[in-house]
C-alpha positions as CSV (number, residue, x, y, z in Angstrom):
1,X,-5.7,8.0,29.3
2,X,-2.6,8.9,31.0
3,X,0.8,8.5,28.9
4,X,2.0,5.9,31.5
5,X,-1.2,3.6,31.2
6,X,-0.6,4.1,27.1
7,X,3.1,2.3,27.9
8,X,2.1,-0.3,30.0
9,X,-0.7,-1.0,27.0
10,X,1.9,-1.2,24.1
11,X,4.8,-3.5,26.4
12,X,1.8,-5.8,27.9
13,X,0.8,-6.4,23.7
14,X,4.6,-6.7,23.2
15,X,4.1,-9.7,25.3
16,X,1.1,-10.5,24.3
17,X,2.2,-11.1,20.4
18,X,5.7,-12.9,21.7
19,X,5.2,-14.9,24.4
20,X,1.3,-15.2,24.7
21,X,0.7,-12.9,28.3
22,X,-2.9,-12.7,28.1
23,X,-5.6,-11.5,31.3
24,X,-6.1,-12.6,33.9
25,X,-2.7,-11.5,35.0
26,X,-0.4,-13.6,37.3
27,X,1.8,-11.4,39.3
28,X,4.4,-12.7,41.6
29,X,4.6,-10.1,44.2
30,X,8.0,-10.4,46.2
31,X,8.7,-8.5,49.8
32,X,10.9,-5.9,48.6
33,X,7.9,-4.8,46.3
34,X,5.1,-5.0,49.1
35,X,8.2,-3.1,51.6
36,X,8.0,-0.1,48.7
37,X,4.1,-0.3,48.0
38,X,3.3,0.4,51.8
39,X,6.3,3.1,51.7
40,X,5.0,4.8,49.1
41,X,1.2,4.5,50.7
42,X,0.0,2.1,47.5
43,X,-2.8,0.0,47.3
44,X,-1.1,-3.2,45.1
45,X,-4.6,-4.6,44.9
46,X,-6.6,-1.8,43.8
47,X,-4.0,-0.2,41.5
48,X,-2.4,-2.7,39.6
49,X,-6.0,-3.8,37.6
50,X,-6.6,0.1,36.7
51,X,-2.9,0.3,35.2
52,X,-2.6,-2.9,33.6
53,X,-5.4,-2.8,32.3
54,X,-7.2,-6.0,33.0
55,X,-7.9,-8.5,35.7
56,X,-4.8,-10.0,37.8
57,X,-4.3,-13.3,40.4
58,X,-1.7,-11.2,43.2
59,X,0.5,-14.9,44.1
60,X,3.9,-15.1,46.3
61,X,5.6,-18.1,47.5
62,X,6.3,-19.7,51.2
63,X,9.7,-18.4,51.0
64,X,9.0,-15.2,50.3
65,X,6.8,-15.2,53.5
66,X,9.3,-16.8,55.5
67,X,11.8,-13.8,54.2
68,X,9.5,-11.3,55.6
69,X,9.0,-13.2,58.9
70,X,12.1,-13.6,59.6
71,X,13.1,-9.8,59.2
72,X,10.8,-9.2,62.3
73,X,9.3,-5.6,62.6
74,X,10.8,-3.9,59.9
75,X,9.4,-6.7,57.8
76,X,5.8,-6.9,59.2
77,X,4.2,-4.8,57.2
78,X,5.1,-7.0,53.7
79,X,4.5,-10.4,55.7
80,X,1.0,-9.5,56.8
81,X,0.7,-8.1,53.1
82,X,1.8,-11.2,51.3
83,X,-0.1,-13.5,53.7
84,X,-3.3,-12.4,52.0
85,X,-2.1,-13.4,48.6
86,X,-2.1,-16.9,47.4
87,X,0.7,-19.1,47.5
88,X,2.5,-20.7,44.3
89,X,3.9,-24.0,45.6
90,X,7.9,-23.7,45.9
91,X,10.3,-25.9,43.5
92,X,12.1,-27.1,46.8
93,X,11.3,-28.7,50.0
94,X,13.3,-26.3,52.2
95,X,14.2,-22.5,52.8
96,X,16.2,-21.6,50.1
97,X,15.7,-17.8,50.3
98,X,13.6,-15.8,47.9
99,X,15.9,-14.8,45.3
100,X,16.2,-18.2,44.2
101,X,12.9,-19.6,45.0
102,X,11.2,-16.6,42.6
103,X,13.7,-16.9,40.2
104,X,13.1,-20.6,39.6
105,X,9.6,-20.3,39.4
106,X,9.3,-17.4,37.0
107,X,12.1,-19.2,34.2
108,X,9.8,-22.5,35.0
109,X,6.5,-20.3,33.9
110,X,7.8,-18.0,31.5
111,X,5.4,-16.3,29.9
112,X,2.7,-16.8,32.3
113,X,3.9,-14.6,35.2
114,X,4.4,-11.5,35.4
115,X,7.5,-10.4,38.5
116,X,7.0,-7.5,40.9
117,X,10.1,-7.1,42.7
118,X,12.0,-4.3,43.8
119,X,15.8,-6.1,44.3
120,X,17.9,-5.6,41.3
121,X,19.8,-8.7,41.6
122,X,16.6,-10.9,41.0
123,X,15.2,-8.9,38.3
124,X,18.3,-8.7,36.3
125,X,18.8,-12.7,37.1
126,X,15.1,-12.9,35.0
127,X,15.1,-9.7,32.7
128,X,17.5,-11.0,29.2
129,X,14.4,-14.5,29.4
130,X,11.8,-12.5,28.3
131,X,10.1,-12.3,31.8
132,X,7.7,-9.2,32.4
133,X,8.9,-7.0,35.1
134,X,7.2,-4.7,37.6
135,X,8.7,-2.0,39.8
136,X,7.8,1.1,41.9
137,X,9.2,4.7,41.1
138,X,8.2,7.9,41.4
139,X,5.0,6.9,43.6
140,X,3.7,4.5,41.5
141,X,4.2,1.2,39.4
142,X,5.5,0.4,36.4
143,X,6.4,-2.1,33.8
144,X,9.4,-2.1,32.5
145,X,10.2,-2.4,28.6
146,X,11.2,-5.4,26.9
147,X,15.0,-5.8,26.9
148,X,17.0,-6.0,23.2
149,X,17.6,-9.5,24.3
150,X,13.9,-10.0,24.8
151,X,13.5,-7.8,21.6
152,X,16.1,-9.5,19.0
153,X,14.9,-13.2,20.1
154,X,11.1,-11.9,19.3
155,X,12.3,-10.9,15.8
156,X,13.9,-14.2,15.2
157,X,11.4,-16.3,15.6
158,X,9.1,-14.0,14.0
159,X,11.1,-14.5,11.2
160,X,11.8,-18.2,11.9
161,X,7.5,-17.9,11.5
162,X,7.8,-16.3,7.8
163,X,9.8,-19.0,6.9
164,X,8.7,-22.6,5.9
165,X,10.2,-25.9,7.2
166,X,11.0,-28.9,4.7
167,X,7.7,-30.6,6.2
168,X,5.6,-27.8,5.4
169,X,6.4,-27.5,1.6
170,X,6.1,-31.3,0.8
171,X,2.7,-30.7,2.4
172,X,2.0,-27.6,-0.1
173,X,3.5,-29.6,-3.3
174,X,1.2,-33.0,-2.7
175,X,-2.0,-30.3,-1.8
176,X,-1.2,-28.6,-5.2
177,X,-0.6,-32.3,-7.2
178,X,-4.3,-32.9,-5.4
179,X,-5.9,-30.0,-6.5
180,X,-3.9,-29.8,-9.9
181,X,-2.0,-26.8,-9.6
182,X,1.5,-26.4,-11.0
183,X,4.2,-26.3,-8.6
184,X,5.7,-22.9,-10.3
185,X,3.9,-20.5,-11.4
186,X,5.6,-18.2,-13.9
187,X,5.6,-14.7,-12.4
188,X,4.1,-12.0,-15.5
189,X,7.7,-9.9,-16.4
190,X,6.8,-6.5,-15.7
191,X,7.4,-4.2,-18.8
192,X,10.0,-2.1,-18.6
193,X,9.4,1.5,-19.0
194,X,10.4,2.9,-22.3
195,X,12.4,5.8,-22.9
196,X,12.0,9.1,-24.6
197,X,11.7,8.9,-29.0
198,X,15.5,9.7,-29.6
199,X,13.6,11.1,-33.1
200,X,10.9,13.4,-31.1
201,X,14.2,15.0,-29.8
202,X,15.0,16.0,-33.1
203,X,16.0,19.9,-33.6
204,X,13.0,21.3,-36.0
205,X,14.5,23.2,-39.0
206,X,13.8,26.6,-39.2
207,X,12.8,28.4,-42.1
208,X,13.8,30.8,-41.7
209,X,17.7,30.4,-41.1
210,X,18.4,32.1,-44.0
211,X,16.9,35.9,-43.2
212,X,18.8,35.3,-39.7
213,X,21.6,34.6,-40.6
214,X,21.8,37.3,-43.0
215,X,20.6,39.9,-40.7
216,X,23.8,38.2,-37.9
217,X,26.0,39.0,-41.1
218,X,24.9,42.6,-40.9
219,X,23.2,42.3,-44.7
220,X,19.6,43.0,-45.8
221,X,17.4,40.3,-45.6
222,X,15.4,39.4,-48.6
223,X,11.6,38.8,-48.0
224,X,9.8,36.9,-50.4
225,X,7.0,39.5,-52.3
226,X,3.6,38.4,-52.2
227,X,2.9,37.7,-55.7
228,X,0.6,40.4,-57.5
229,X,-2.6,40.3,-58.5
230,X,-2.6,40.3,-63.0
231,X,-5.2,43.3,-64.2
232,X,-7.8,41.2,-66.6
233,X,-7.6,43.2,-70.2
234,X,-11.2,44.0,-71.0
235,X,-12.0,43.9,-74.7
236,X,-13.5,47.0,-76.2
237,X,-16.5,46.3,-79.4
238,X,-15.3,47.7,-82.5
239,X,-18.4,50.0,-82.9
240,X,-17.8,51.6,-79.3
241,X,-13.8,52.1,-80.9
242,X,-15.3,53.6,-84.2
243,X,-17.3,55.9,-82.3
244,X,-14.6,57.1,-80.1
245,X,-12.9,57.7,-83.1
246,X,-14.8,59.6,-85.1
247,X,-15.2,62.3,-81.5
């Protein structure tokens, strides 16, 4: 899998963990994206499901058609483009341009569609409200990361998540009266770990500090004799002693 595809998998389950952007994908394709797309020779319909990964609705708006038609030839190309996609019903009754009109829709939707536009002014309108964004560069499309905005406001309410309302522990404390549990229970106190024997550390006496320090004094160290070995007396007969005496 190429590293770009690997990117667009880890922002789409950004999304999908924050603000629940789940397949099929609803893109909002706006002129200035189709205008780059055909530039760039890229086929929106046949690219965009291999990159993102899953299937996608391709939807515009009549303003954004209306944009395009009025631009005449240099804008022919993206009308007859966004003709074939279907339309998403504009909050207002009359031409308001498609900045606005795409804008209006996406914050009304947010977290259902997903923005392809190329115009900087309309994705940076949308970008800080958590709205997925898609753009061409390099010769191909890309989603852009989550903004810190987008970021920090996912952390708080995944935090606001951890966190239990007043509601929600009066419901835990009548479950546990039901059931018969206390409402505190004592945490075990973890032993502390003891330290060394202050006796085990102890200096051992050595016997023999006496022959060293008499040797450090420059005497003659006296070494205890093993002790000898008494000769039994054997006792002699008289008759043997009379006999010897008489030789």
């Amino acid at each position: 899998m190429k590293t770009r595809y690997k990117k667009a998998k880890r922002i789409l389950t950004f999304y999908y963990n924050h603000i629940g952007l789940k397949p099929p994908y609803v893109v909002l394709v706006c002129g200035t994206f189709c205008k780059q797309a055909l530039t760039d020779k890229i086929n929106i319909a046949e690219q965009l499901p291999k990159y993102l990964s899953g299937e996608i609705q391709l939807y515009t708006t009549k303003c954004a058609i209306k944009e395009c038609e009025l631009g005449g030839s240099l804008l022919y190309g993206p009308y007859k483009v966004l003709s074939q996609y279907d339309i998403i019903d504009c909050p207002h009754s009359w031409f308001k341009g498609s900045t606005k009109c795409l804008q209006k829709i996406v914050l009304k939707e947010k977290g259902k569609i997903i923005l392809a536009t190329q115009d900087e002014e309309l994705a940076s309108s949308v970008r800080e409200h958590s709205v997925p964004l898609l753009h061409i560069s390099h010769n191909s499309i890309n989603l852009e990361p989550p903004s810190n905005t987008t970021k920090d406001h996912a952390m708080d309410k995944t935090s606001q998540k951890l966190t239990l309302s007043k509601k929600q522990e009066v419901t835990i404390a009548k479950m546990k009266q039901e059931m018969g549990l206390p409402d505190n229970v004592e945490k075990k106190k973890k032993r502390k770990k003891k330290g060394v024997n202050p006796l085990s550390c102890k200096k051992k006496k050595n016997k023999d500090a006496s022959v060293l320090n008499g040797v450090a004094n420059g005497g003659i160290a006296k070494v205890s004799k093993k002790s000898r070995k008494k000769k039994k007396k054997v006792k002699v007969p008289l008759h043997v002693k009379e006999a010897l005496l008489k030789s």
